[in-house]
C-alpha angles and dihedrals in degrees: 000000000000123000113237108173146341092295096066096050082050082055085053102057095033090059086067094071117121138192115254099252096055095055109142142190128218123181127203124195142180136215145213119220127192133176106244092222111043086027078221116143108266114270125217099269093054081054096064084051102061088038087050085051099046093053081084090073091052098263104155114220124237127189145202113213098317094337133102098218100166150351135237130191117185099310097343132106130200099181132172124250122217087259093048083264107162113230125186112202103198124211115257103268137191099247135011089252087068100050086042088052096049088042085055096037080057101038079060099050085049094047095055091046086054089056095053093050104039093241128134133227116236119196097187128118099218121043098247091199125031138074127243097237091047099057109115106239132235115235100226122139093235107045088058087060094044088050091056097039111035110066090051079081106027118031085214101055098112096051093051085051098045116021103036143082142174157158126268128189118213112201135178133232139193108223155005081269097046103043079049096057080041102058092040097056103045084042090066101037086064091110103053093041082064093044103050094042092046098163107147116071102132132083129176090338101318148077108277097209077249129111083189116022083164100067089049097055092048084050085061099039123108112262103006135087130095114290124218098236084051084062093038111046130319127193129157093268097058088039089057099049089061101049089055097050098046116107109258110231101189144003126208119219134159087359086306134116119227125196113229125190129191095013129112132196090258085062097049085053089056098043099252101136106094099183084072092039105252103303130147120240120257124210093282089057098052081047088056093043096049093060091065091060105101114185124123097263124023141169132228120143083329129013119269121216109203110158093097121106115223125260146199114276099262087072100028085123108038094088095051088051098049088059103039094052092049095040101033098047109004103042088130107048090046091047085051089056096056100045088097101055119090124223099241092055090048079053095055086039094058087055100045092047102076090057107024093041116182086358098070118107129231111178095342095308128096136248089250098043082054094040093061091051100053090042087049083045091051096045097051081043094054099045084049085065088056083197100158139197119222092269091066095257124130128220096274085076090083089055077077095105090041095050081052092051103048085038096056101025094237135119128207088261086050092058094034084055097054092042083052101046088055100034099037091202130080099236088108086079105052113104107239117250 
């Protein structure tokens, strides 16, 4: 089916509405991977090898012209980032103990492949050694476009391509409404999301003045931030009318990424494109379209949350928890809590969170004093769920390393800065095999 006009994009969202009792939750998460010996980012043919070694576990290879460029296995993706960062995209599951059981099942995977090659695993958000210039690069087609395009709009582009990673939380909703209130709510916890997962303090060897550098270097990255309509009101319509006036970056056509300049999405409906001889974009095309859409929360057939710094695997899962229990069960009484703070002082706050971390104000509170409502919100939320392991626990037992962190008032770069100060190494951050 071709895609005409805004109508057909509103189609689009709207046919990700689910009913209230099939609400999923799918997590995405990057690594970092070193060499133990040389202690250098992994390059592409070390790669292969970790993707040779994980067909053994029934990871099916795909390419891209010659090259094996990422894995699937039944709804599951390992894919490459443009640094050789390693991303597994899980399948959308019924409760969060099933995506934290397929995450583990992977890190694992990973983890045994590591020991057969002598690398290390790195859950950081910010490469603490290494130099831009010196990053081994992946050979995808579209990352060779984004490379040449990107930094003409955002002077950290490449750093946010090749020296960052992340974790994102794909939820559900129900309807146009609901995605709306949605929307709304994770687009102004932003900045809390970037101040209570703090996980990227380190540049080049040293402290970068920064609990999340990360989150600097995606505020000054082309075609991300946090956009002033996502804080005040969001439906499909207004959605929509984004999507068609951003510039497009590439097109995929025959298995081949093109570069295209000057167009935007609007342009490819009317036929305006004349390298792919006039044609209008199908489905695929909008998908393609939408991930390249890099602001701290999107939409596509569910909303994405990407505002959250990595961490190690103890609390892989405590970022996914603290939003599913406030926007799967307590969407109202957060929304409720919000209603007072105006959109130019969350603003200031998402800039002033990846320095000034828990200490940061939004309408005369803390971070931290709003970081312990919203955790008490998603833990009523979540036992609410009553969703429970086979040990008889529900989700809230992955709130655990937040709890630590509003209790204690330290992030994970708190506690990274002090380890580093009397180590004076990074090995500290290396996940242990």
């Amino acid at each position: 089916m071709y895609l005409k006009n805004k109508s057909d994009i509103v189609k689009y969202f709207n046919s990700g509405c689910k009913t209230k009792n099939k609400l999923q939750i799918g997590v995405e998460h990057e690594k970092f991977l070193f060499n133990n010996n040389s202690r250098k980012r992994i390059n592409f043919s070390t790669v292969l090898k970790i993707f040779n070694y994980l067909t053994r576990y029934n990871w099916k290879p795909i390419k891209e012209g010659r090259n094996i460029i990422s894995l699937s296995r039944e709804d599951q993706n390992i894919t490459l980032e443009p640094g050789n960062q390693i991303e597994l995209s899980g399948a959308k599951l019924d409760s969060l103990h099933l995506a934290c059981d397929e995450s583990y099942k992977f890190l694992n995977e990973l983890k045994q492949a590591c020991k057969h090659l002598n690398l290390k695993i790195m859950s950081v958000s910010f490469d603490p050694m290494s130099n831009l210039k010196n990053v081994p690069k992946a050979p995808k087609q579209r990352y060779k476009i984004m490379t040449k395009e990107m930094p003409k709009n955002g002077k950290l582009s490449l750093e946010m391509m090749y020296q960052t990673t992340g974790t994102q939380i794909n939820l559900d909703y129900t309807s146009e409404k609901d995605f709306s209130k949605k929307f709304k709510l994770a687009s102004n916890l932003a900045p809390l999301s970037i101040a209570i997962f703090a996980n990227s303090p380190f540049k080049e060897n040293k402290m970068s003045k920064f609990l999340s550098y990360r989150s600097k270097v995606w505020q000054n990255t082309s075609r991300g931030g946090l956009p002033k309509s996502y804080l005040e009101g969001m439906d499909f319509e207004k959605y929509a009318d984004i999507v068609m006036n951003y510039p497009l970056l590439f097109l995929e056509k025959n298995k081949n990424y093109l570069s295209i300049k000057n167009k935007t999405f609007k342009d490819f409906m009317e036929k305006k494109i004349k390298r792919i001889k006039y044609k209008r974009p199908i489905l695929k095309d909008l998908e393609t379209h939408l991930s390249t859409i890099f602001t701290e929360v999107r939409l596509k057939k569910y909303i994405e949350i990407r505002s959250l710094d990595t961490c190690e695997w103890s609390c892989h899962c405590a970022g996914p928890a603290f939003f599913l229990g406030i926007l799967y069960q307590n969407l109202n009484p957060a929304l409720d809590l919000i209603k007072d703070w105006r959109v130019e002082e969350v603003l200031n706050a998402y800039k002033e969170a990846p320095t000034k971390g828990l200490n940061t104000l939004i309408n005369n509170k803390s971070l931290l004093e709003w970081g312990k409502i919203f955790l008490k919100l998603s833990e009523e939320g979540l036992n609410k769920r009553c969703i429970k392991n086979k040990t008889g626990e529900d989700e809230s037992i992955f709130l655990r390393s937040i709890k630590n962190i509003l209790l204690n008032n330290k992030t994970k770069a708190e506690t990274s800065i002090e380890q580093f100060k009397i180590n004076k190494s990074f090995n500290f951050l290396y996940e242990k095999n």
